[in-house]
C-alpha positions, 0 to 999 in steps of 0.5 A, spaced: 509 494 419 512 492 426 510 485 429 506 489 434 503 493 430 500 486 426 497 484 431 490 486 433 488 492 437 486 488 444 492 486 444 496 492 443 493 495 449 496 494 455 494 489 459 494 491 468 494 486 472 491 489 480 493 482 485 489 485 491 483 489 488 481 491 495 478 498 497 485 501 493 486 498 488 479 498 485 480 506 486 486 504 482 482 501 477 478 508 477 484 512 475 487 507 471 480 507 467 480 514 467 485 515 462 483 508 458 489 506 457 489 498 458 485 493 459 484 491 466 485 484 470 484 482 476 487 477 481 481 474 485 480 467 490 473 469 492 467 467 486 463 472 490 467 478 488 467 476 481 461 480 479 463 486 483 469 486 479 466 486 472 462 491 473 468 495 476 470 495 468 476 489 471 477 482 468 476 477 473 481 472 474 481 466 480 487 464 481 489 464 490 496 466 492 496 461 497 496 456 491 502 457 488 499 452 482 492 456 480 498 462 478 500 458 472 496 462 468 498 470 469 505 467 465 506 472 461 499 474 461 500 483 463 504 488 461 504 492 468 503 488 474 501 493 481 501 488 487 498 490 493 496 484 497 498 483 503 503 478 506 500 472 510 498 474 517 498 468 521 503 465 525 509 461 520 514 457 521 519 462 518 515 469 519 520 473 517 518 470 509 512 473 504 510 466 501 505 470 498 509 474 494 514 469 492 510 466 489 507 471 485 513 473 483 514 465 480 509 465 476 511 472 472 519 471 472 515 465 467 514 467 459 514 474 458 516 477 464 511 484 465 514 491 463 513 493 471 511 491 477 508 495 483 509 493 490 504 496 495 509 495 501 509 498 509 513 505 512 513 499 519 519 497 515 524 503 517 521 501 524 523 506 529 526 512 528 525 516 534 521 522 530 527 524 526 526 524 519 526 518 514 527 518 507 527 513 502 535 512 502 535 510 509 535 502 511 529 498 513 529 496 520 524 492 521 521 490 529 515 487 527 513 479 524 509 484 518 514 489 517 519 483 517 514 480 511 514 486 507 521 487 507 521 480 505 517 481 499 520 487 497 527 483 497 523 478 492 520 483 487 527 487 487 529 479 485 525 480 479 528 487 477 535 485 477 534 478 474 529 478 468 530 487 467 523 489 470 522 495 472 521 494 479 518 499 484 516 499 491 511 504 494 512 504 502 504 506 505 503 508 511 496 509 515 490 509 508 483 513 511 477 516 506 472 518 509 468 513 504 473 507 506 471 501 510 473 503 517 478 509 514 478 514 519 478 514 526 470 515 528 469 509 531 475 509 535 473 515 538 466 513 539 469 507 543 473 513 548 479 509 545 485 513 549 491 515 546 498 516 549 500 523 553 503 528 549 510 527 552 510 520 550 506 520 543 509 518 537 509 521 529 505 518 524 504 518 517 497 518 513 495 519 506 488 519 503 486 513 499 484 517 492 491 520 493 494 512 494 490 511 488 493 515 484 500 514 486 500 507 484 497 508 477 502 513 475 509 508 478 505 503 473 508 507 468 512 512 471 516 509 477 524 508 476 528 501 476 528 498 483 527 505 487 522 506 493 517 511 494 514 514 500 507 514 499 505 519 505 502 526 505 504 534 508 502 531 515 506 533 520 503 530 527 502 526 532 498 520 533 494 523 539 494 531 535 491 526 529 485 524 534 484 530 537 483 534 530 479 529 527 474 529 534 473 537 533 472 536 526 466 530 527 464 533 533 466 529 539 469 528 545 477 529 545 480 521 546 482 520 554 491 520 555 494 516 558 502 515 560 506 509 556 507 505 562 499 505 564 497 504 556 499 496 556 493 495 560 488 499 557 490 498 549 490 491 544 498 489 543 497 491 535 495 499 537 501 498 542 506 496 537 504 502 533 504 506 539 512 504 540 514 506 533 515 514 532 517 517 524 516 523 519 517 521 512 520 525 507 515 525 501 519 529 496 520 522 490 513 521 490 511 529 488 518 530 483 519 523 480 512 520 480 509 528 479 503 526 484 500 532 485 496 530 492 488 532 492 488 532 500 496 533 502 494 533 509 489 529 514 485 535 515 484 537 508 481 529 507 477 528 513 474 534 511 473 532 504 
């Protein structure tokens, strides 16, 4: 009889452990839980989420990212780690650094390292590409602090591959909306008459439905490959203003108002108008061929309908 196969049945199973089970990974959890596969853990800093992640069916684990010494514990802990909390959004002395993930990535290269790590990273990393089409094989060019972060923390979970043989994998997202997610589609923004730009000035985004991201982390947890990035994106080809306008006709309400580019600064926060600077078509072809994700909702009209 093997070694693992002495030991006892709890800790045979595999042992996952989600940091950042927010809204996506609790759904993660939900397919994961599905399939009853492994034990799942959680990362938590909050005591009031703790109830809500147990009857999730997850194990509570407080530990806060921002301290590096509360992760001693996850030395060792799991076997597979999906990874989807974001970087710090304050202000830094070096912004271009994800202390946060460092300092994860610390406490996992400690002990016995995990079989995988999953990292929920950013498509904002290829920056703009002026709506050409983007694969996974072209460079990051981040133009922005949280891209410039994400890159950051990708760079450290690749570390961790290439140094201690754990399967890295990388999944660049893009927009998440679920018709059941806190502030996940663009009702409210519609209800305000937030404009959007012109045709002739508008840009290309890139969408996925929450369930279908969910989906797409568990299955990199055992199926994504050594040290490769996946775009995490649906069959949508549109852009931001025919997204809005589609998602109007479906709720009902009135079309938002188009403006130029050069009037938008004064009418529009600067986080949307930084989104509004970036134009991208992603390609999606490894998410369906090397992590078999067969998309519930592939395109945004198919999930706001849902």
């Amino acid at each position: 009889m093997s070694f693992l196969g002495a030991l006892p049945a709890r800790f045979r199973r595999e042992r996952v452990l989600i940091v950042g089970c927010g809204d996506v990974g609790l759904r993660a959890a939900g397919a994961l839980g599905a399939g009853r596969r492994a034990r799942l853990l959680a990362l938590t800093s909050s005591p009031e989420r703790v109830p809500g992640l147990r009857a999730a069916g997850l194990v509570p684990l407080r530990g806060d990212l921002d301290d590096a010494r509360s992760l001693r514990r996850l030395a060792g802990l799991a076997t597979r780690v999906l990874h989807l909390a974001p970087p710090p959004s304050q202000d830094m002395a070096d912004w271009r650094i994800d202390p946060r993930t460092r300092a994860l990535v610390h406490a996992l290269a400690q002990r016995t390292p995990p079989l995988a790590l999953v990292y929920g990273s950013t498509t904002g990393v290829y920056g703009d590409r002026g709506g050409a089409w983007t694969s996974e094989s072209q460079p990051a060019r981040p133009r922005t602090p949280r891209a410039a972060r994400r890159v950051d923390a990708e760079d450290r979970v690749r570390w961790l591959g290439r140094a201690l043989g754990v399967r890295a994998s990388v999944l660049r997202i893009p927009g998440i909306y679920a018709n059941d997610r806190e502030g996940g589609t663009p009702r409210e923004r519609l209800q305000r008459g937030t404009p959007v730009l012109r045709a002739e000035d508008d840009v290309y985004t890139s969408h996925i439905h929450a369930d279908d991201l969910a989906r797409a982390c568990a299955l990199a947890l055992w199926r994504g490959r050594a040290q490769r990035v996946v775009n995490v994106v649906d069959d949508s080809e549109l852009k931001m203003g025919d997204y809005f306008d589609l998602a109007a006709d479906l709720y009902g309400l009135p079309r938002p108002p188009r403006v130029p580019r050069d009037t938008a600064q004064d009418q529009l926060p600067l986080m949307l108008l930084s989104f509004m600077s970036e134009s991208r078509r992603l390609r999606n072809q490894r998410l369906k061929f090397e992590l078999g994700l067969r998309l519930r909702y592939p395109t945004v009209a198919d999930g706001l309908r849902g």
